[in-house]
PDB file of N, CA, C and O in Angstrom:
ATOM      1  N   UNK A   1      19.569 -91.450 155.791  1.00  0.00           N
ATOM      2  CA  UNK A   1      18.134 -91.480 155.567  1.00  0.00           C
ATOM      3  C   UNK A   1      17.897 -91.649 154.064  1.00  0.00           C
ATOM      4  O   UNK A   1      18.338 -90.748 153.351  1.00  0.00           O
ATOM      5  N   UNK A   2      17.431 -92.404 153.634  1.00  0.00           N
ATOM      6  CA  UNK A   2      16.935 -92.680 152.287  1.00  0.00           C
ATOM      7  C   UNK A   2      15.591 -91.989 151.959  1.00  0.00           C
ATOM      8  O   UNK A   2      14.640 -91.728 152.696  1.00  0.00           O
ATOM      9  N   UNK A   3      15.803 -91.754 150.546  1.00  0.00           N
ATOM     10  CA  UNK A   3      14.041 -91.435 149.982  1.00  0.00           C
ATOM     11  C   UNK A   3      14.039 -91.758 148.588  1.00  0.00           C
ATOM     12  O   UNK A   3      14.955 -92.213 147.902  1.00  0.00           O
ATOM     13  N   UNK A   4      13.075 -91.507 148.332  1.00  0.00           N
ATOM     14  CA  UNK A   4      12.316 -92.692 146.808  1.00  0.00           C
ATOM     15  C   UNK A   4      12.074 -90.956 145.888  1.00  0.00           C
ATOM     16  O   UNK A   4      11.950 -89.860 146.434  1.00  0.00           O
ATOM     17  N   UNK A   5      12.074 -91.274 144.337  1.00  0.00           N
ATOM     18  CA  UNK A   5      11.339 -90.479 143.415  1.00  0.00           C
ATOM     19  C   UNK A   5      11.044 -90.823 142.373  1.00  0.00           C
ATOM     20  O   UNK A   5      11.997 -90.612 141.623  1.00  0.00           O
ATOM     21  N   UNK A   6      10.052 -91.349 141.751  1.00  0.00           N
ATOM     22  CA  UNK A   6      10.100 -92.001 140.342  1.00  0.00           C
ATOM     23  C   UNK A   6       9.908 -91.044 139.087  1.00  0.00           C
ATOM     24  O   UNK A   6       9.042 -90.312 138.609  1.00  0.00           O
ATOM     25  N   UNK A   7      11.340 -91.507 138.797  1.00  0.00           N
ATOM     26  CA  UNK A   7      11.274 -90.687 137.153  1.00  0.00           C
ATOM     27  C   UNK A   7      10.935 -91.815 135.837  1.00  0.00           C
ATOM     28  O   UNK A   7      10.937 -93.041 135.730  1.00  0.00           O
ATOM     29  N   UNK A   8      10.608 -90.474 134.790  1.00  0.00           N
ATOM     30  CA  UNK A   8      10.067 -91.401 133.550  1.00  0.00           C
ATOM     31  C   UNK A   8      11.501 -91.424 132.705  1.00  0.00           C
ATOM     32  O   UNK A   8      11.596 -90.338 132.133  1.00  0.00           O
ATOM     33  N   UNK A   9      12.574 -92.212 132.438  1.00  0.00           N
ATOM     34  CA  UNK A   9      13.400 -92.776 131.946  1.00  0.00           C
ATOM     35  C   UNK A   9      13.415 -91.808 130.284  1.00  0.00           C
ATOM     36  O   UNK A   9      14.308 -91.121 129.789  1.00  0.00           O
ATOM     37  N   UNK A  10      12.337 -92.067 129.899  1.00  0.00           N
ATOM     38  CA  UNK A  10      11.478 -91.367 128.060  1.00  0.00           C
ATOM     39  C   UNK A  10      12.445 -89.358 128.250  1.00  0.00           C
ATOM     40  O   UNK A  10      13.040 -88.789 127.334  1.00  0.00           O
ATOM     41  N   UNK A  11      12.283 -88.913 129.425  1.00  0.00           N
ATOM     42  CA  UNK A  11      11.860 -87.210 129.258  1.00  0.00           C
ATOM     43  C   UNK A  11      13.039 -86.853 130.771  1.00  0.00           C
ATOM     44  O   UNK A  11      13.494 -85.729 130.980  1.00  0.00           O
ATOM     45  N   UNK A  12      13.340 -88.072 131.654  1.00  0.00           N
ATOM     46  CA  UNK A  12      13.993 -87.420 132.827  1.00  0.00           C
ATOM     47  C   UNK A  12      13.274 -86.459 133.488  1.00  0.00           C
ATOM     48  O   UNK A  12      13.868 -85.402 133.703  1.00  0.00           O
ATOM     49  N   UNK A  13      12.269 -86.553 133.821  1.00  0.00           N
ATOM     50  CA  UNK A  13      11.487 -85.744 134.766  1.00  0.00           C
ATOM     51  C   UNK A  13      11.066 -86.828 135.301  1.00  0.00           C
ATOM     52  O   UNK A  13      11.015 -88.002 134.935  1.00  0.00           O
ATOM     53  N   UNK A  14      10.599 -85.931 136.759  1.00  0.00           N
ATOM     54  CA  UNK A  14       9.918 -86.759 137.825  1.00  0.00           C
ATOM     55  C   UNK A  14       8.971 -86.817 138.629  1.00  0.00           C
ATOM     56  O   UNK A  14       9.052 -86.174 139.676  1.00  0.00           O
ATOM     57  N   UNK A  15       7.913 -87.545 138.365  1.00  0.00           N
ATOM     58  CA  UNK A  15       6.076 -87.840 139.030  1.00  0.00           C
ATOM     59  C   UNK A  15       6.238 -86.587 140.160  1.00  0.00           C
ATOM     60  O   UNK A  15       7.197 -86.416 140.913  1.00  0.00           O
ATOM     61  N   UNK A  16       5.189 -85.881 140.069  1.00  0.00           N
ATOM     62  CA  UNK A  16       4.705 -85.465 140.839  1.00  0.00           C
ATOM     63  C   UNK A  16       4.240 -85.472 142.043  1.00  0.00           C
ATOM     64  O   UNK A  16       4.427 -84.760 143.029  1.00  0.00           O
ATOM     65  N   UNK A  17       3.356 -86.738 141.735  1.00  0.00           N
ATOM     66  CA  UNK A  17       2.217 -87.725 142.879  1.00  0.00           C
ATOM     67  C   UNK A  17       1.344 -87.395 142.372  1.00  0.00           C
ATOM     68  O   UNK A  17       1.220 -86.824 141.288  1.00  0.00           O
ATOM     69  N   UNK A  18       0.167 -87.923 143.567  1.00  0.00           N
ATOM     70  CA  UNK A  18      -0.915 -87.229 143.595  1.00  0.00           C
ATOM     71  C   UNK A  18      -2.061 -88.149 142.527  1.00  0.00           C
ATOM     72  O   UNK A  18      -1.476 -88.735 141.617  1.00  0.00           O
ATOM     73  N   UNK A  19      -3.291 -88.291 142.545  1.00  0.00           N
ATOM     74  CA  UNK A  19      -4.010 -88.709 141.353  1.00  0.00           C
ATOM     75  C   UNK A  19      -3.946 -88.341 140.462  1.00  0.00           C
ATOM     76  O   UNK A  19      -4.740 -89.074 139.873  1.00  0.00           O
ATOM     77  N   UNK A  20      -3.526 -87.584 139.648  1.00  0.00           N
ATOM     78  CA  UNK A  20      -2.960 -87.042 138.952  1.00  0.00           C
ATOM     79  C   UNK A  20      -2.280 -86.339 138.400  1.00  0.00           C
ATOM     80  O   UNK A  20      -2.566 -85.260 137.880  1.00  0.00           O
ATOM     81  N   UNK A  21      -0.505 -87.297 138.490  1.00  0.00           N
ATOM     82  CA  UNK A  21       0.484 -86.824 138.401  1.00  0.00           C
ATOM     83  C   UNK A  21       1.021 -86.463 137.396  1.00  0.00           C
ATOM     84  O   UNK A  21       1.101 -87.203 136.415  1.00  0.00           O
ATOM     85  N   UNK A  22       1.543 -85.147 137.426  1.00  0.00           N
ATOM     86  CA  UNK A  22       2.191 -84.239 136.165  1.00  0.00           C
ATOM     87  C   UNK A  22       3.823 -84.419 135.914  1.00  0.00           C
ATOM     88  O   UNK A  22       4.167 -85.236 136.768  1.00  0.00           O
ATOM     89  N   UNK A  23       4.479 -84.202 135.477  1.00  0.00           N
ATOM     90  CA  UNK A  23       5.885 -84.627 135.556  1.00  0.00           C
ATOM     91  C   UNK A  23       6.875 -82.992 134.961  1.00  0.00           C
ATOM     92  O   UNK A  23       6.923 -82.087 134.128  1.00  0.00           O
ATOM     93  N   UNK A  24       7.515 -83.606 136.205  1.00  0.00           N
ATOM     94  CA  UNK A  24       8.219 -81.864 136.829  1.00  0.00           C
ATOM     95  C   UNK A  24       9.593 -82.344 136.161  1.00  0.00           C
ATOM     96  O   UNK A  24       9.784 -83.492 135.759  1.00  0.00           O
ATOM     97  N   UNK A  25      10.534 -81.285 136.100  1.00  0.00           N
ATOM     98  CA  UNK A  25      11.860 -81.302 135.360  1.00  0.00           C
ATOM     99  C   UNK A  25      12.720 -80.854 137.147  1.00  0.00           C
ATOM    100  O   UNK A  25      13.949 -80.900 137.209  1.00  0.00           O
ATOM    101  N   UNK A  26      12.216 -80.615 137.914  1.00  0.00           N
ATOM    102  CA  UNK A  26      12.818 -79.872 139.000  1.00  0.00           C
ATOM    103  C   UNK A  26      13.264 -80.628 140.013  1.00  0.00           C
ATOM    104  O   UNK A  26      14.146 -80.385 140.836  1.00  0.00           O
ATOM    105  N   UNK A  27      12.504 -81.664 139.864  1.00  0.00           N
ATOM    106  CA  UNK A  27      12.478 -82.813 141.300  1.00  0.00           C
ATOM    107  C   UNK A  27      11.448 -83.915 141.781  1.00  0.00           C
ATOM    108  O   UNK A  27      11.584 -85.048 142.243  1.00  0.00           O
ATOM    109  N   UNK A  28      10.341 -83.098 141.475  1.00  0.00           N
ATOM    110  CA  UNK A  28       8.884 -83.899 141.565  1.00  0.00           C
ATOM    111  C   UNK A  28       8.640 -84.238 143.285  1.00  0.00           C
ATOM    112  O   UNK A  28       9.043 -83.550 144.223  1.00  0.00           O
ATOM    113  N   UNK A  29       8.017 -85.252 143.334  1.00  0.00           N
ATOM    114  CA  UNK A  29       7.684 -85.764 144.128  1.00  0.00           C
ATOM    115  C   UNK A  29       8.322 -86.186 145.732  1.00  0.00           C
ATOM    116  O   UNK A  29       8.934 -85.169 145.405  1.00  0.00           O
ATOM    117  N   UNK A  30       8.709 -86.564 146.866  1.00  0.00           N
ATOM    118  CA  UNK A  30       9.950 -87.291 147.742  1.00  0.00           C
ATOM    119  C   UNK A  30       8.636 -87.868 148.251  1.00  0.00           C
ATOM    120  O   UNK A  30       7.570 -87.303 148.496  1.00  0.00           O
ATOM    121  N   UNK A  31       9.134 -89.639 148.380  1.00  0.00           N
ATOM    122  CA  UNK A  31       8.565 -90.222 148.834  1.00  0.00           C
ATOM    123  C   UNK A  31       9.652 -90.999 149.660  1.00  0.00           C
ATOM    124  O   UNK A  31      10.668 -91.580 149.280  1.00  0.00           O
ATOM    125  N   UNK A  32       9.096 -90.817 150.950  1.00  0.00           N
ATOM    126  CA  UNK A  32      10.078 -91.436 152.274  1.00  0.00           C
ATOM    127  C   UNK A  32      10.008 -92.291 153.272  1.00  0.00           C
ATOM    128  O   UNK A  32      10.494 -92.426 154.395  1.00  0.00           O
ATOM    129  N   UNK A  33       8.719 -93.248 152.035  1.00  0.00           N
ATOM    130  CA  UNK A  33       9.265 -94.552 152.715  1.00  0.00           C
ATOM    131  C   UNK A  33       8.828 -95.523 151.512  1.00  0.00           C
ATOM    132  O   UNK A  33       7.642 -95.437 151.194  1.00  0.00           O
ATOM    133  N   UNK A  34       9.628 -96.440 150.795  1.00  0.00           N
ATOM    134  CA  UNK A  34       9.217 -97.157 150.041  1.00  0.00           C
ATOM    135  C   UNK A  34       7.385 -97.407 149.678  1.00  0.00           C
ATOM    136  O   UNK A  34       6.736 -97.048 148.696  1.00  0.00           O
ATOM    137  N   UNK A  35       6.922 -98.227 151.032  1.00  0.00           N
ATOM    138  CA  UNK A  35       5.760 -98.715 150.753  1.00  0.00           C
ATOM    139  C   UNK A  35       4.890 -97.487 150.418  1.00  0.00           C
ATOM    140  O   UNK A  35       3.885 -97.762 149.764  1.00  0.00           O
ATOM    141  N   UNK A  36       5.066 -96.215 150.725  1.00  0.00           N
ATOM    142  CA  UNK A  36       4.274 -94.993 150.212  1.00  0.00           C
ATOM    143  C   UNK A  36       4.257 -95.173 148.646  1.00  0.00           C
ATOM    144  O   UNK A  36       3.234 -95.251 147.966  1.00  0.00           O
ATOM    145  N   UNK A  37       5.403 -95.221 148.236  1.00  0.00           N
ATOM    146  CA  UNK A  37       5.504 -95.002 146.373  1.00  0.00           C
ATOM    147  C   UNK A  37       4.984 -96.558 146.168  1.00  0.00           C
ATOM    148  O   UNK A  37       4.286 -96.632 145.157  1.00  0.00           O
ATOM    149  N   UNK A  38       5.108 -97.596 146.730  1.00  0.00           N
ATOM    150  CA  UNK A  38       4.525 -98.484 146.208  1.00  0.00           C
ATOM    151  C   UNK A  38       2.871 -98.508 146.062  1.00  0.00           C
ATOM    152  O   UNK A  38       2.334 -98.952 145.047  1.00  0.00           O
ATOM    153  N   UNK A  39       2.308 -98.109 146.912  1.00  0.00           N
ATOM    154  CA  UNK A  39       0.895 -97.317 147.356  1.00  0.00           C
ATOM    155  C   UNK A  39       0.307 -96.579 146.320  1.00  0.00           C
ATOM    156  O   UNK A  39      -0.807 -96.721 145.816  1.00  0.00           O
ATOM    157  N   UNK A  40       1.561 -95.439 145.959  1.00  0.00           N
ATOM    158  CA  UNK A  40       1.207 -94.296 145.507  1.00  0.00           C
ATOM    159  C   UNK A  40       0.343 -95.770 143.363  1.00  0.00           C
ATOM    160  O   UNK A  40      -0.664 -96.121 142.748  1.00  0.00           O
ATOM    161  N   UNK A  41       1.700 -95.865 143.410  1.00  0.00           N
ATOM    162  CA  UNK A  41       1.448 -97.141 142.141  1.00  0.00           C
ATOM    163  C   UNK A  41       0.758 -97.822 141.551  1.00  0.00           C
ATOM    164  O   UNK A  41       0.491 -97.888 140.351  1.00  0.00           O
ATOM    165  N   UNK A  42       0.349 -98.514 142.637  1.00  0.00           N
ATOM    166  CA  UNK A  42      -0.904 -99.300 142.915  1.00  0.00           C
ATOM    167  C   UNK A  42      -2.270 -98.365 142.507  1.00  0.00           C
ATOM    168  O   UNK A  42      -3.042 -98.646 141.590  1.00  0.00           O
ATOM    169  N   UNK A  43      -2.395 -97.045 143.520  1.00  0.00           N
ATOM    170  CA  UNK A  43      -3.591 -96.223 143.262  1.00  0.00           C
ATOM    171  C   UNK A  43      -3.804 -95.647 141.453  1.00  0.00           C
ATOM    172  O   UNK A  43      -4.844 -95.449 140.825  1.00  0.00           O
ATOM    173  N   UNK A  44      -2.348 -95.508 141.025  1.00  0.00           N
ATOM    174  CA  UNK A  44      -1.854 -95.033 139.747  1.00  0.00           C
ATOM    175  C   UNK A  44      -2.900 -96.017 138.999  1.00  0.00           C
ATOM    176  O   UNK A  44      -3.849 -95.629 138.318  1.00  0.00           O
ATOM    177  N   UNK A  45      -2.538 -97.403 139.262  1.00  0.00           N
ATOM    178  CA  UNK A  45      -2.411 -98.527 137.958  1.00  0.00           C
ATOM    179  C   UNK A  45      -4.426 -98.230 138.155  1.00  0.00           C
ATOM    180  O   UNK A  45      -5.138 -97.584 137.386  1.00  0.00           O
ATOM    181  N   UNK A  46      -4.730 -98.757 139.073  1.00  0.00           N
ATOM    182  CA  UNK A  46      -6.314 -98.924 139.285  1.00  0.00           C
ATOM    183  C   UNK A  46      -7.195 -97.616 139.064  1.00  0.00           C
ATOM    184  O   UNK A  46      -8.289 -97.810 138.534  1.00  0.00           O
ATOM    185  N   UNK A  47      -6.855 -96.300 139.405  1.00  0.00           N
ATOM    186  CA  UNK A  47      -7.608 -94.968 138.540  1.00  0.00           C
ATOM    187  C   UNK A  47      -7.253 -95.142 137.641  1.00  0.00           C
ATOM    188  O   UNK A  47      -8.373 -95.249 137.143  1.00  0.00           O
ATOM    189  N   UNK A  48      -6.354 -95.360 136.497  1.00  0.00           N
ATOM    190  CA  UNK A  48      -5.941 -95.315 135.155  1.00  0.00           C
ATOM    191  C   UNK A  48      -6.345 -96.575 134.720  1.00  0.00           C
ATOM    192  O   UNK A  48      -6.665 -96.485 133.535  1.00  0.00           O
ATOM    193  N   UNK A  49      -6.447 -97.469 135.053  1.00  0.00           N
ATOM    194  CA  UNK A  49      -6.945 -98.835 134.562  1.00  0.00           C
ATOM    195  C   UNK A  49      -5.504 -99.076 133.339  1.00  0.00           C
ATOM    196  O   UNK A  49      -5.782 -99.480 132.210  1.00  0.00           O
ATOM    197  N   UNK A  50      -4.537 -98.886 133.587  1.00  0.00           N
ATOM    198  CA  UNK A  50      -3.338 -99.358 132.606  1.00  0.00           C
ATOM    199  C   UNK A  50      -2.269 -99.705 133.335  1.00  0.00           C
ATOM    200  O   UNK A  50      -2.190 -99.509 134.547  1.00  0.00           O
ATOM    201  N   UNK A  51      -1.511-100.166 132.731  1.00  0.00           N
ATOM    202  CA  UNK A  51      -0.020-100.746 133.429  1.00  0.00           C
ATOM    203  C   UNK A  51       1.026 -99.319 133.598  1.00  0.00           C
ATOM    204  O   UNK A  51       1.049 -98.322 132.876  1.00  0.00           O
ATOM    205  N   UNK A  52       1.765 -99.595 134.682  1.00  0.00           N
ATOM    206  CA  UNK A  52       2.982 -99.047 134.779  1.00  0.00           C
ATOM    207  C   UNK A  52       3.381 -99.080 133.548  1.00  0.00           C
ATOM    208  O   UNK A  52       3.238-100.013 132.757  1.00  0.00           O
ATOM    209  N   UNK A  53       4.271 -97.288 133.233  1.00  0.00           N
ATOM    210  CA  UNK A  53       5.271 -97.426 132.002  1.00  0.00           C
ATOM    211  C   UNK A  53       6.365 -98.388 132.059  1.00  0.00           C
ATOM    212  O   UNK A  53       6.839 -98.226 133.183  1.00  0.00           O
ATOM    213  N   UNK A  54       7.236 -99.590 131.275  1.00  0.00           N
ATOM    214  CA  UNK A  54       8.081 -99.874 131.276  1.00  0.00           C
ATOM    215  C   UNK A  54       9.392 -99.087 131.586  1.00  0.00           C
ATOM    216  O   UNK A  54      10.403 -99.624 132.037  1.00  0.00           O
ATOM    217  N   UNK A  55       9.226 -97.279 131.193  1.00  0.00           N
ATOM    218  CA  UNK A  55       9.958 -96.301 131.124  1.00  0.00           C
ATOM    219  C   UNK A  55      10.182 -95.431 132.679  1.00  0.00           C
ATOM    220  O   UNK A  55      11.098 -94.643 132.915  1.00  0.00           O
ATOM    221  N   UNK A  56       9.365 -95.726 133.374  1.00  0.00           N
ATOM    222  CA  UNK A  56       9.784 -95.660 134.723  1.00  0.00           C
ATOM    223  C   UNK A  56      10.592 -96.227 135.644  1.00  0.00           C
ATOM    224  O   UNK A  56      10.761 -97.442 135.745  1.00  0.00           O
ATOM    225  N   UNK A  57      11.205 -95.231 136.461  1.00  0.00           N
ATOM    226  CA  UNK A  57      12.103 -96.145 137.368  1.00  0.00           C
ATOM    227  C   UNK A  57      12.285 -95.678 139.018  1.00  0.00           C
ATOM    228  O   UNK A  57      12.468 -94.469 139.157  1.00  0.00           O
ATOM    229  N   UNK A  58      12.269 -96.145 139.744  1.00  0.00           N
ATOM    230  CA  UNK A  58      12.093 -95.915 140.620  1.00  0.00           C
ATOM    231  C   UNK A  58      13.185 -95.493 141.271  1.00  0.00           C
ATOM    232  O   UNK A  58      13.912 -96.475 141.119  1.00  0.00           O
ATOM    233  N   UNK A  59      14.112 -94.346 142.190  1.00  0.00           N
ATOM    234  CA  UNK A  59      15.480 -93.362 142.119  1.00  0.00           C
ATOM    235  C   UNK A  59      15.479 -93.520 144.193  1.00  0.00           C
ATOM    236  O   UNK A  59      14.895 -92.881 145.069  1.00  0.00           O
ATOM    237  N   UNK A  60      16.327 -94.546 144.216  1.00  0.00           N
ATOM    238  CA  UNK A  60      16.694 -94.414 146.059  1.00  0.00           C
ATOM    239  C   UNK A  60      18.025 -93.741 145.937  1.00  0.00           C
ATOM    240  O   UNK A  60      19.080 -94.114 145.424  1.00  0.00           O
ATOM    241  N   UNK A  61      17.635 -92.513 146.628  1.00  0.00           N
ATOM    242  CA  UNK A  61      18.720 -91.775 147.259  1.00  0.00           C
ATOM    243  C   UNK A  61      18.499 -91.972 148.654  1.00  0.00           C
ATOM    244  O   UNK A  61      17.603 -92.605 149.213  1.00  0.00           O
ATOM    245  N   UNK A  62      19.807 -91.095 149.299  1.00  0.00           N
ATOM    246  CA  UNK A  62      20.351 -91.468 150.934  1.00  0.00           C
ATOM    247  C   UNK A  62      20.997 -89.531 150.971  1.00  0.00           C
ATOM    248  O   UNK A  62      21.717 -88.830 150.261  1.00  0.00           O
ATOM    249  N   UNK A  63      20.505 -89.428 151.754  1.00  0.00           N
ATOM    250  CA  UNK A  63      21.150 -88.096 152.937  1.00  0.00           C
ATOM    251  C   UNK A  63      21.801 -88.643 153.875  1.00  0.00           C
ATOM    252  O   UNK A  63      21.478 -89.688 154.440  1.00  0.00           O
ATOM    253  N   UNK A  64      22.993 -87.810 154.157  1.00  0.00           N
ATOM    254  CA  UNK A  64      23.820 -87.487 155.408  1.00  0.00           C
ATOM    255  C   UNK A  64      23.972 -86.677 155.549  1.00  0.00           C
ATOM    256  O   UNK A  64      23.768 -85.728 154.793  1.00  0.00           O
ATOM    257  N   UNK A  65      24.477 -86.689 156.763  1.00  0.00           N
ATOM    258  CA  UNK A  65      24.755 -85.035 157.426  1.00  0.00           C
ATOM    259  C   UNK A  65      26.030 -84.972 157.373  1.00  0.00           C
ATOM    260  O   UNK A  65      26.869 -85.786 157.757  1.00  0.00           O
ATOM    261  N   UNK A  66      26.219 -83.325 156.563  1.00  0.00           N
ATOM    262  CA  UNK A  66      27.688 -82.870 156.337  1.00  0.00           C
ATOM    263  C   UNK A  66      28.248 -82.170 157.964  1.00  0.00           C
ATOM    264  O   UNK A  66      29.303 -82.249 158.594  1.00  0.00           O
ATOM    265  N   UNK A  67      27.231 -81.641 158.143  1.00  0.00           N
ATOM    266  CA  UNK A  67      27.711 -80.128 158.940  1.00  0.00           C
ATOM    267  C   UNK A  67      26.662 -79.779 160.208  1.00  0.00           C
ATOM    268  O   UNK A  67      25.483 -80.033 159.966  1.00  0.00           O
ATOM    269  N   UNK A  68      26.850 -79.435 161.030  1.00  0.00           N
ATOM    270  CA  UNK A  68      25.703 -78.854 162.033  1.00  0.00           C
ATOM    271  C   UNK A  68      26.373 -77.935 162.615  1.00  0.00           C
ATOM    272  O   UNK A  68      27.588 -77.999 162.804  1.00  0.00           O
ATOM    273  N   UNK A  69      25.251 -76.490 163.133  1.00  0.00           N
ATOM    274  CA  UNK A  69      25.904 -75.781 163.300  1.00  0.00           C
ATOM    275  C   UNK A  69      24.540 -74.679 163.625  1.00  0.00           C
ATOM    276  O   UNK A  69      23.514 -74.657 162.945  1.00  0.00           O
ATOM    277  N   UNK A  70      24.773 -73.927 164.648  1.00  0.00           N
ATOM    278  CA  UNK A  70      23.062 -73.400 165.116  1.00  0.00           C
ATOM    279  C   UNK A  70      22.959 -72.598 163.995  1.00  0.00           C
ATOM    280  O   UNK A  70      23.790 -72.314 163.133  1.00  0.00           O
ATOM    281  N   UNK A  71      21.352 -72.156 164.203  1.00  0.00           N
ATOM    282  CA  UNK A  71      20.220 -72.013 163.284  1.00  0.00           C
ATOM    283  C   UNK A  71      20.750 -70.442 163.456  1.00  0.00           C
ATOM    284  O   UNK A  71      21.332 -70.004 162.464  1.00  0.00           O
ATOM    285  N   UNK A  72      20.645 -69.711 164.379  1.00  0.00           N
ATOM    286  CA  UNK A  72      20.765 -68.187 164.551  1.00  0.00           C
ATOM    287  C   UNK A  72      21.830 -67.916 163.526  1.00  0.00           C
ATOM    288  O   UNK A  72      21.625 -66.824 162.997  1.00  0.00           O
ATOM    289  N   UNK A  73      23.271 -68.742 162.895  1.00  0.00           N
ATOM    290  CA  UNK A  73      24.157 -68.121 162.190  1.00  0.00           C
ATOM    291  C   UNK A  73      23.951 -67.776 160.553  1.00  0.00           C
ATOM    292  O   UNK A  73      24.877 -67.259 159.927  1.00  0.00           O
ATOM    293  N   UNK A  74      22.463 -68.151 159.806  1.00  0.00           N
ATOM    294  CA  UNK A  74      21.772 -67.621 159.042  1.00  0.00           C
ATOM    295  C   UNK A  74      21.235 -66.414 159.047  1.00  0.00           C
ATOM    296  O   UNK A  74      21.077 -65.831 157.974  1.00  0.00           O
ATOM    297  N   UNK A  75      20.989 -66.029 159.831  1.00  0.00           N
ATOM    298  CA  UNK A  75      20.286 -64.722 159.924  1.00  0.00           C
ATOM    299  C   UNK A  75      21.423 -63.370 160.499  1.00  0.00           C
ATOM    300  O   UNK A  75      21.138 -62.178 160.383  1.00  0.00           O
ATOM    301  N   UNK A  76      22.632 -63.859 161.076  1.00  0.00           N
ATOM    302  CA  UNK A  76      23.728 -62.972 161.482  1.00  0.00           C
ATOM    303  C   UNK A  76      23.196 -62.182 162.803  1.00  0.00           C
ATOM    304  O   UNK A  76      23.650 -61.140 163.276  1.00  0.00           O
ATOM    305  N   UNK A  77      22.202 -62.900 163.226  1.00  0.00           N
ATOM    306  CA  UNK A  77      22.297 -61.785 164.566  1.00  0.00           C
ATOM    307  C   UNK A  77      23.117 -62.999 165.306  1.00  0.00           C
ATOM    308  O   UNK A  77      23.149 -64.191 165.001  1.00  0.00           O
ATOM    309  N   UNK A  78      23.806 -62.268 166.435  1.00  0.00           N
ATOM    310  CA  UNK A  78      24.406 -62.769 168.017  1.00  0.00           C
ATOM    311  C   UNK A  78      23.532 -63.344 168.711  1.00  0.00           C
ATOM    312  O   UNK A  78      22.383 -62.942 168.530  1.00  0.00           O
ATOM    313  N   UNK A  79      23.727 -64.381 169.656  1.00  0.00           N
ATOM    314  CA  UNK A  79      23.004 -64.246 170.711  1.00  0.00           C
ATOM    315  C   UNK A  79      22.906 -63.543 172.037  1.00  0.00           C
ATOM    316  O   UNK A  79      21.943 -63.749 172.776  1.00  0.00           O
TER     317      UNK A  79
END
């Protein structure tokens, strides 16, 4: 499964979202499906009336699954 996060290249933090996005050092934003962050961009450029930073970049990661294994063995009770 893939997902999207755009960081600012300048500081290594990463968009928030949102209309007005703040930029987090932690993780920011997961956007999980391309055309969302492209969306998100678009809304960016036209409330701000300015261009995308050159200093942004857009970060596709991918999940797999390591391990499965029921939910009850967190909590240590039996069934």
């Amino acid at each position: 499964m893939k997902f999207y996060k755009l960081r600012d290249m300048s500081t290594g933090k990463y968009s928030t979202g949102g209309n007005d996005p703040k930029w987090d050092e932690d993780g920011g934003k997961v956007w999980m499906k391309l055309k969302d962050l492209k969306g998100h961009l678009t809304m960016w450029t036209e409330n701000n009336k300015a261009p995308i930073s050159p200093f942004w970049e857009v970060i596709e990661m991918e999940v797999t699954e390591v391990q499965a294994y029921p939910a009850v063995a967190l909590t240590g009770k039996k069934k």
